[in-house]
N, C-alpha and C positions, 0 to 999 in steps of 0.2 A: 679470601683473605690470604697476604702474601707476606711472606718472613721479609729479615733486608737482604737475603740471600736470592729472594726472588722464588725460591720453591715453595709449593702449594704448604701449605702448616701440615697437613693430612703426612706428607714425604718425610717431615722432618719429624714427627712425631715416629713414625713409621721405622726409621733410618734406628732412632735412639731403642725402641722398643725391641725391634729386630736384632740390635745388638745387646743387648741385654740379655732376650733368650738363647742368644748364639753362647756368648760367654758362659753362660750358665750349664746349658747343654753339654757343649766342647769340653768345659775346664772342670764339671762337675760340682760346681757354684752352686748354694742355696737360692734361691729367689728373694730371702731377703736381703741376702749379701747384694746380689745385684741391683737390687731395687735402692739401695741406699748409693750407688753408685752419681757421681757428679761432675761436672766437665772437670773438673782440677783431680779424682781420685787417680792415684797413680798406678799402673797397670805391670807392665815388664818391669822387673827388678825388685818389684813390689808384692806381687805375688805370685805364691812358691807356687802355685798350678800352672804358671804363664812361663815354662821356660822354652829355650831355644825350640826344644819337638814341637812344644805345645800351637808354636808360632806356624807351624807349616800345617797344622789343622786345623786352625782359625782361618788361614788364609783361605784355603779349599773350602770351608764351609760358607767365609765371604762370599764368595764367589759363587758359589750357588743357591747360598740364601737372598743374596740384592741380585743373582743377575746379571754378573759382572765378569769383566776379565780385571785380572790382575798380574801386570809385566813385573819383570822383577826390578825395572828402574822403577817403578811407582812404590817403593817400601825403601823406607831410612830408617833412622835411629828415631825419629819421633813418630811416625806411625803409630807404636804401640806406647807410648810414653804418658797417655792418659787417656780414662776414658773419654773424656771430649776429642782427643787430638784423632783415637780410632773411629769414634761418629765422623766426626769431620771428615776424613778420609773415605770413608765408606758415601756420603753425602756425595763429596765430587767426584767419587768414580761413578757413581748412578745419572748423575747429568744435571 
C-alpha cells in the first residue's frame, strides 16, 4: 500500500515516529508531550527547549538517525515551524 506521496506507508509511519523519538531525546521531551504532537503543533518559537543551540543538535541527530545529509541550503525558516513541516522535511530528504 502506497501513500499519495508515493512512499511505502511503513517510511512515513517510520519518518513521524523517528522524529518523535529524536524530539524527545534531543530536547528532553516527555513521551507524552510528543505523542500528542500533530502536523499543525508549532515547534521553533513555540517551545522553550527548541532554541537556536537546540537547532544544531537536531540537525546532527537528523542526519544520522534517517541517514541523511543535510546542506545548509536545505534549512529555512519553516523547516522547524511545525511538527508536520519537520516530518515533511526529514520524508524528502530520505527519498
Amino acid at each position: 500500500m502506497r501513500a499519495q506521496n508515493s512512499q511505502p506507508v511503513d517510511r512515513i509511519i517510520d519518518a513521524d515516529s523517528l522524529m518523535r523519538a529524536l524530539l524527545r531525546d534531543v530536547l528532553g521531551l516527555t513521551q507524552e508531550r510528543v505523542d500528542a504532537f500533530d502536523a499543525d503543533t508549532p515547534l521553533f518559537g513555540a517551545l522553550p527547549e527548541l532554541d537556536s543551540m537546540a537547532v544544531a543538535g537536531l540537525l546532527t541527530e537528523i542526519e544520522d538517525r534517517f541517514h541523511i545529509l543535510i546542506e545548509d541550503d536545505d534549512i529555512d525558516g519553516d523547516t522547524f515551524e511545525t511538527f508536520g513541516s519537520l516530518v515533511a522535511f526529514a520524508r524528502v530528504k530520505m527519498g
